[in-house]
C-alpha positions in Angstrom: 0.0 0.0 0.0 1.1 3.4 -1.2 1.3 6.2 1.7 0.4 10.4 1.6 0.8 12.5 4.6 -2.1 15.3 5.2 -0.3 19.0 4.6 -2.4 21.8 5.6 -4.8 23.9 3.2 -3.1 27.0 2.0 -4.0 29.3 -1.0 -0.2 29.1 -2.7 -0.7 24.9 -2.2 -3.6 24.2 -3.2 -3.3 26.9 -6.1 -2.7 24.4 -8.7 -5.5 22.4 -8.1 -8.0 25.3 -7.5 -9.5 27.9 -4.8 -9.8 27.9 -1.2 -12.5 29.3 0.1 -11.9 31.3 3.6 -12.5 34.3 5.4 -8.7 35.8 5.2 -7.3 38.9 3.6 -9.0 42.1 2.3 -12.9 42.6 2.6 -15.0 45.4 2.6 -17.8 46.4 5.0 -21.2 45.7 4.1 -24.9 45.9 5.9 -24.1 49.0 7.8 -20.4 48.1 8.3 -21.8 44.6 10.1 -19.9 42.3 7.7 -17.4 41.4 6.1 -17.3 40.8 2.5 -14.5 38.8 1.1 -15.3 39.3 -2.8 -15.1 36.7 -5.6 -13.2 33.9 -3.6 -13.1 31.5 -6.7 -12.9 31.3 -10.5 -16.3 29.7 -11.5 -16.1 28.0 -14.5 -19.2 25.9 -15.9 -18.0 25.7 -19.7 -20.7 27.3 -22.4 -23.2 24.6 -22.5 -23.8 24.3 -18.0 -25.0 26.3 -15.8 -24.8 27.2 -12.0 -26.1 24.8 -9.5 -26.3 24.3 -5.8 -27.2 20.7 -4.2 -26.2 19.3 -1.0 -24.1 16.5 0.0 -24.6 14.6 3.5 -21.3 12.3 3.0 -20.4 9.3 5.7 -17.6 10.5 7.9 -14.1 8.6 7.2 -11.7 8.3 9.7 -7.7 8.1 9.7 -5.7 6.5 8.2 -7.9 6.9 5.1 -7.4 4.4 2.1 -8.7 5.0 -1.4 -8.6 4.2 -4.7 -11.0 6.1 -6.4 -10.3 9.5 -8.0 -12.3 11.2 -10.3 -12.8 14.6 -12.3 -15.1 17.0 -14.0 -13.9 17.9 -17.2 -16.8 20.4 -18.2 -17.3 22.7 -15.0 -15.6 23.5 -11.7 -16.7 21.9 -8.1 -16.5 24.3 -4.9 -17.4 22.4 -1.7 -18.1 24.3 1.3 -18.4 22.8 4.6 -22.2 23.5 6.7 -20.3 22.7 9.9 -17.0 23.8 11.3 -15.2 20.9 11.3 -12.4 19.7 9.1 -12.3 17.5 5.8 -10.3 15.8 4.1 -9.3 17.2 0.1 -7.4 14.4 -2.2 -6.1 15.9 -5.2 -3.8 15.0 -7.8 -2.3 16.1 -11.8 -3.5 12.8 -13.1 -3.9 9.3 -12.9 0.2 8.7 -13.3 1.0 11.4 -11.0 1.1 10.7 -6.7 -1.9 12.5 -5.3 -2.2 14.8 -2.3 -3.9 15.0 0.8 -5.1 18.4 2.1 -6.7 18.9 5.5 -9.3 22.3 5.8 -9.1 23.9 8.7 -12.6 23.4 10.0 -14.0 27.0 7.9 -12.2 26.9 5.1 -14.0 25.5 1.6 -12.7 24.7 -2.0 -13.5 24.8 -5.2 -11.6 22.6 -8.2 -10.7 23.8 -11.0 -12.6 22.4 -14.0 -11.0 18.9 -14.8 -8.9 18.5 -11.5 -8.7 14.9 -10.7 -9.9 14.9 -6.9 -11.1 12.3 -4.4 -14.4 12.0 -3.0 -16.0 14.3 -0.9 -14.2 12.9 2.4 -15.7 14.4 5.6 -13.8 13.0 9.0 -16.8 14.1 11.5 -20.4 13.8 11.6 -22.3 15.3 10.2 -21.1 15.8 6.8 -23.0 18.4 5.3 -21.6 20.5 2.4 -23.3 23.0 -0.1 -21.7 22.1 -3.6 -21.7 24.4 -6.2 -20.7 22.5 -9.7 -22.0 22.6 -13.7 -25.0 21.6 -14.0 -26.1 20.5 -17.8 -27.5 17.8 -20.5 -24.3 16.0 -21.0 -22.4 13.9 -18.3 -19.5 15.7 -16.6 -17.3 13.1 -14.8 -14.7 10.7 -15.2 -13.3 8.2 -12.6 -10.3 6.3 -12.2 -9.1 3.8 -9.9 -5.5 3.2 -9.0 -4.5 -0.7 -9.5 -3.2 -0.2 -5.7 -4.7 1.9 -3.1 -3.4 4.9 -1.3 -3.5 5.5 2.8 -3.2 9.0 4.2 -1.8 9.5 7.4 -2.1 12.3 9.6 
């Protein structure tokens, strides 16, 4: 079995792989200076023929170590996850089938969102209950593509 250690979430390492979403950095002062608005966190992309959508996920919490095998991708739109509860998750992400993947770990209020054909595991909660507003393409034709890896992976805290 293959090993990856969890690194934390960080703008600059995730960068390649897409967007973290997170309350850090500049903002402005909306609704009679009672919030803060961090503007246009993420590069949206749902190709010419999808459109904006917003489901939810409830997703069985995982525990570590973590094994997979699975990785998958969306080659017509983007996929932002953000969390409905303060805890952390578990982000698996990778260049391609060939390539060793990585293991992020959110902070507990951070979110993501993949870049449009970013191989990525699957949604990997690690504590109850799971809940995550997705915001991916949504369209006629199918947008995913799975692979699994001959031998599985473990990530380790």
């Amino acid at each position: 079995m293959r090993h990856i250690r969890t690194e934390p979430l960080t703008a600059t390492s995730f960068a390649p792989f897409g967007d973290v979403l997170d309350a850090t950095g500049d903002f402005r002062l909306i609704n009679a200076g009672l919030c803060q608005r961090h503007h246009d966190r993420a590069a949206l992309d749902f190709g010419p023929d999808g459109r904006a959508g917003i489901s939810i996920f409830r997703a069985t919490p995982r525990a570590m170590p973590y094994s997979f095998d699975l990785i998958e991708r969306h080659p017509d739109g983007s996929q932002a996850f953000v969390p409905m509860s303060q805890h952390p998750f578990l982000v698996i992400v990778s260049t391609g089938p060939d390539a060793s993947p990585r293991a992020f770990l959110t902070n507990g209020v951070q979110g993501i969102n993949l870049h449009r054909g970013t191989w990525h595991g699957v949604l990997t909660p690690l504590h109850a209950p799971g809940l995550f507003a997705v915001v991916d393409r949504i369209g006629t034709t199918p947008n995913i593509e799975e692979f699994r890896y001959p031998e599985p992976w473990t990530v380790t805290a």
